[in-house]
Structures are given as structure tokens and as C-alpha cells.
C-alpha positions as a Markdown table, in Angstrom:
| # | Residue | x | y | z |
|---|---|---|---|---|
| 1 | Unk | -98.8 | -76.2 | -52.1 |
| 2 | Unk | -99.7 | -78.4 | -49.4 |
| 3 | Unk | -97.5 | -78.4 | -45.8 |
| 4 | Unk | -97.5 | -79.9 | -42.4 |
| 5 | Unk | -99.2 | -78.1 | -40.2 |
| 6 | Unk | -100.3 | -78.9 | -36.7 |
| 7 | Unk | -104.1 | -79.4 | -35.6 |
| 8 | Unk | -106.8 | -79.9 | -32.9 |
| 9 | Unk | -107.2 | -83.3 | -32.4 |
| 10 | Unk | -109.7 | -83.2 | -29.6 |
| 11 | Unk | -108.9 | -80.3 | -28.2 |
| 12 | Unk | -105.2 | -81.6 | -28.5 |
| 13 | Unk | -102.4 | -79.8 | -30.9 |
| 14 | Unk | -101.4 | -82.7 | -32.7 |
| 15 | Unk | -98.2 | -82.1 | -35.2 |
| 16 | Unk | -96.3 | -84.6 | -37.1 |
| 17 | Unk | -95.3 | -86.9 | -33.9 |
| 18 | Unk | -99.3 | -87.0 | -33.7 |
| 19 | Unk | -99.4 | -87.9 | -37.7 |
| 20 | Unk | -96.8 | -90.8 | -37.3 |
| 21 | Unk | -98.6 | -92.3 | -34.4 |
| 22 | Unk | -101.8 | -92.4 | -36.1 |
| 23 | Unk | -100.4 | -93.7 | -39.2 |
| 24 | Unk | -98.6 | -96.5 | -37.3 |
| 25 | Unk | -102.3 | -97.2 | -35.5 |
| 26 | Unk | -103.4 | -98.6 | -39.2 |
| 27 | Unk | -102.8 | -102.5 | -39.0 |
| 28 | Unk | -99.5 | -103.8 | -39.9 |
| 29 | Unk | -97.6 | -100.5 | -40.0 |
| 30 | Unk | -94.3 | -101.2 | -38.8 |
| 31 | Unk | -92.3 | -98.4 | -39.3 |
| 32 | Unk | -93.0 | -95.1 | -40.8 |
| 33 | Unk | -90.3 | -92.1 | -42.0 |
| 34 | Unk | -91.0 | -88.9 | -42.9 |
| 35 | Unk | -88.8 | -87.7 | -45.4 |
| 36 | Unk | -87.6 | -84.1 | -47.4 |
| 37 | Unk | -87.7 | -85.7 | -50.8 |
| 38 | Unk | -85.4 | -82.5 | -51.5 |
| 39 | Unk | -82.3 | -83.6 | -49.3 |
| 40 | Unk | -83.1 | -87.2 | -49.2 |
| 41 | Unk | -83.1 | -87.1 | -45.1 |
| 42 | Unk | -85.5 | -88.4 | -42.1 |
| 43 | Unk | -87.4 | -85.6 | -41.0 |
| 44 | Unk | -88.9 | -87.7 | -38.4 |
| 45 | Unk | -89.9 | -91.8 | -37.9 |
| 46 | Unk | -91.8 | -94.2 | -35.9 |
| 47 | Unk | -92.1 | -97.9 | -35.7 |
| 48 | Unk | -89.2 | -100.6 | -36.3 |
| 49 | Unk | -85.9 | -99.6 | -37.9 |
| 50 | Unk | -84.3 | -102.8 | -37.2 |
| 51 | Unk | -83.4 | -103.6 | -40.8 |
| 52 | Unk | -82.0 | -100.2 | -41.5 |
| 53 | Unk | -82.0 | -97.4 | -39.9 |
| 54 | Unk | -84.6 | -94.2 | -40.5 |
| 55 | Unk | -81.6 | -92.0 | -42.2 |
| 56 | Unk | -80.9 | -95.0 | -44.5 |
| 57 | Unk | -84.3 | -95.9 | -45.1 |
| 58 | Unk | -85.3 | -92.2 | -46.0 |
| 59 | Unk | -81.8 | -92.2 | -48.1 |
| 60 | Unk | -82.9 | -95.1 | -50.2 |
| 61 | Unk | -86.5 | -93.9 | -50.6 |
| 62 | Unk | -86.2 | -91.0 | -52.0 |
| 63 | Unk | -83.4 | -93.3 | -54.8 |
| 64 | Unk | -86.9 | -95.0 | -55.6 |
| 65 | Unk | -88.5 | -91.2 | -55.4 |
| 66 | Unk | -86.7 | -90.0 | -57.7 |
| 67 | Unk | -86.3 | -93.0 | -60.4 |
| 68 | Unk | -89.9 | -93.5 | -60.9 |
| 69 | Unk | -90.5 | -89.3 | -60.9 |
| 70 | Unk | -88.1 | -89.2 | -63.5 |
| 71 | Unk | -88.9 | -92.3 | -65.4 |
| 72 | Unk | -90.1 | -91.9 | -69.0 |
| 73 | Unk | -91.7 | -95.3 | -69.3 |
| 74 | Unk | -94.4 | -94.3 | -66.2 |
| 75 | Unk | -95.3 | -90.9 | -67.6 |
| 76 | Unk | -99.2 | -91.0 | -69.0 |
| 77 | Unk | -98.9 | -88.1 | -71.4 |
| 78 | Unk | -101.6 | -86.9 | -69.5 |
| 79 | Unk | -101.6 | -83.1 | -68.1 |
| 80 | Unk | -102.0 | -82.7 | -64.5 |
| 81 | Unk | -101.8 | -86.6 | -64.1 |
| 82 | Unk | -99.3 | -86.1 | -60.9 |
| 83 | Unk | -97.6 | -89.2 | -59.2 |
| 84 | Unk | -99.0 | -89.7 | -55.8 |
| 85 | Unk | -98.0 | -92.9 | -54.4 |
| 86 | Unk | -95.6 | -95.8 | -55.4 |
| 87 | Unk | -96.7 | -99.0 | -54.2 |
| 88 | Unk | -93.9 | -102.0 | -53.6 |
| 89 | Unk | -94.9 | -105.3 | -52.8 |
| 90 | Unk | -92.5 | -108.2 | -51.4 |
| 91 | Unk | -93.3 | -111.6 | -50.5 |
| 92 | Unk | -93.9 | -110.8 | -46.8 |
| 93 | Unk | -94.9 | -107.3 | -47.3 |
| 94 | Unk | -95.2 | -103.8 | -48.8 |
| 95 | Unk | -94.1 | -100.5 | -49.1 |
| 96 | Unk | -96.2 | -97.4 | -49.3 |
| 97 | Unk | -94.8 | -94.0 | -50.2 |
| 98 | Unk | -97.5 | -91.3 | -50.3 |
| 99 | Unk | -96.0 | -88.2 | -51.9 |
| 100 | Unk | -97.1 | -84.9 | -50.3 |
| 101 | Unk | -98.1 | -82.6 | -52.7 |
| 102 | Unk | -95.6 | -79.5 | -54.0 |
| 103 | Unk | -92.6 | -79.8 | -56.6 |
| 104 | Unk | -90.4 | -82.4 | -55.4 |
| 105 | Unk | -87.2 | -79.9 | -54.6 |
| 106 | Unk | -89.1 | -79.2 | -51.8 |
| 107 | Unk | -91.7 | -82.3 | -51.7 |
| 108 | Unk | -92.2 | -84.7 | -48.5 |
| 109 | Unk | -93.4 | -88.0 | -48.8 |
| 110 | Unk | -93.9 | -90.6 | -46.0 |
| 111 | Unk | -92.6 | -94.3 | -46.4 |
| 112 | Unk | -94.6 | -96.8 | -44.2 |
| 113 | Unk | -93.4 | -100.5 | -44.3 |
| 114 | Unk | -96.4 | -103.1 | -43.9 |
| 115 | Unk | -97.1 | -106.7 | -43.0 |
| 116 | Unk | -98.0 | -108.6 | -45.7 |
| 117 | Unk | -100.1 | -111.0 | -42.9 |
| 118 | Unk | -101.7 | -107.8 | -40.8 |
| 119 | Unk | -101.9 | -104.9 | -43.2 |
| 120 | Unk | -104.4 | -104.5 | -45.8 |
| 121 | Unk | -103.3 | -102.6 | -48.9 |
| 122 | Unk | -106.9 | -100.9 | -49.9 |
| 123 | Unk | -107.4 | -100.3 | -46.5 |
| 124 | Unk | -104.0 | -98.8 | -45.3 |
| 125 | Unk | -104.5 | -96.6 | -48.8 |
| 126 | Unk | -107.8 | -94.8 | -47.7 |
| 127 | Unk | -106.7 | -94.5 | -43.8 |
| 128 | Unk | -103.5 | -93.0 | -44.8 |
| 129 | Unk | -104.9 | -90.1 | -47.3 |
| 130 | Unk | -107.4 | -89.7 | -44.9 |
| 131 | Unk | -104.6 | -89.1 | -42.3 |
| 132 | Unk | -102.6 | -87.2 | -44.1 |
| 133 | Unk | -105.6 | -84.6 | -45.6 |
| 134 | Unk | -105.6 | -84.0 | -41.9 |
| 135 | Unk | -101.9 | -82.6 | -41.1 |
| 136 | Unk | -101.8 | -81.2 | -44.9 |
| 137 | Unk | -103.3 | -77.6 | -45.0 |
| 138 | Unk | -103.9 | -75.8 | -48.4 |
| 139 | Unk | -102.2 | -72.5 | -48.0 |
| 140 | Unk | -103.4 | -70.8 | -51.2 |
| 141 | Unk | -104.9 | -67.1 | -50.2 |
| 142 | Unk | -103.4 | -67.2 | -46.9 |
């Protein structure tokens, strides 16, 4: 299982404030939560909440979370073919929710909103697992 963990940055501790920042650094992040997939709450956030707030934006994430986890229709029949990411586009931009690996009663995921005119999908996709293989330390035989 794979958990947050904080780590030298530069001689810096860098935890999950550290994590947010940088993923708000990749162009046209505008906000950015950090959600318990379990409880459906904001563990943290960053960025612009001015449509809704980061409790109600973490609320209604993990509703699209847990629909597409549960969903017959996107199942591939395949073993060890894991959902990772659900990618939501709008007319003026698009959602990214990177799920962190673990069973989702006790999975985190992070929902970053983008600019459709500053962000770049493929690019925001490779800087954030980049980012996030960072913070995400595999604990098995420690």
C-alpha cells in the first residue's frame, strides 16, 4: 500500500502542504483537494474554491469516486487492471482525479481542477505522477 509520507526536498522536509504547492506549480492548476476517498472529506487543499468550497468539492468527488469504482460497464475483465485516474473534461476545463493506491475504504485521491486555455492534459498527467511517486512511499517490508 502506498501513503503520504514526508521527504527531503533540498534539504527541506516537504509533506503534503509541499505536494499541493507543487502540484498547483503545473500550468493551469487552479485548485487542488486532497481527499480520504473512505469518509468522503478534505484532508487538505490549495488553489481557488470559489465555486464550491474544498469540503464540498471533496464531498462530490468521491460521488464520481465511487460511481465509476463501482460501475460494471468500465470494468475490463482484466486482473490487476486497477483504476487510476478519471479524467473529466468541460468546455472551459478539466478535472483530474489521480487515485492513490490502496483499497478505496482507506484510498486518497487528489482532485485538481484545470484551465482548459493554460493547462495541458498529457502534460499535467506525467507532472502529477511524477509528483505524487514523490510523497507516495511503498511500505512493503518495512
Amino acid at each position: 500500500m502506498l501513503k503520504f509520507s514526508p521527504e527531503k526536498n533540498g534539504g527541506a522536509v516537504v509533506g503534503i502542504d509541499g505536494c499541493l504547492k507543487r502540484i498547483m506549480d503545473i500550468p493551469g492548476a487552479c485548485s487542488v483537494t486532497l481527499v480520504d476517498g473512505a469518509s468522503g472529506l478534505a484532508i487538505a487543499a490549495a488553489g481557488r474554491h470559489d465555486v464550491v468550497d474544498q469540503h464540498e468539492d471533496a464531498a462530490a468527488a468521491t460521488d464520481v469516486v465511487r460511481s465509476v469504482l463501482t460501475s460494471p460497464a468500465l470494468v475490463t475483465g482484466r486482473a490487476g487492471d486497477d483504476i487510476t485516474e478519471i479524467i473529466v473534461c468541460g468546455t472551459q476545463g478539466y478535472h483530474l482525479l489521480n487515485l492513490i493506491d490502496g483499497d478505496f475504504d482507506g484510498r486518497l485521491f487528489v482532485h485538481i481542477l484545470f484551465d482548459g486555455d493554460t493547462g495541458n492534459l498529457a502534460m499535467a498527467r506525467y507532472q502529477l505522477r511524477a509528483i505524487l511517486a514523490e510523497f507516495a512511499e511503498d511500505d512493503h517490508g518495512q
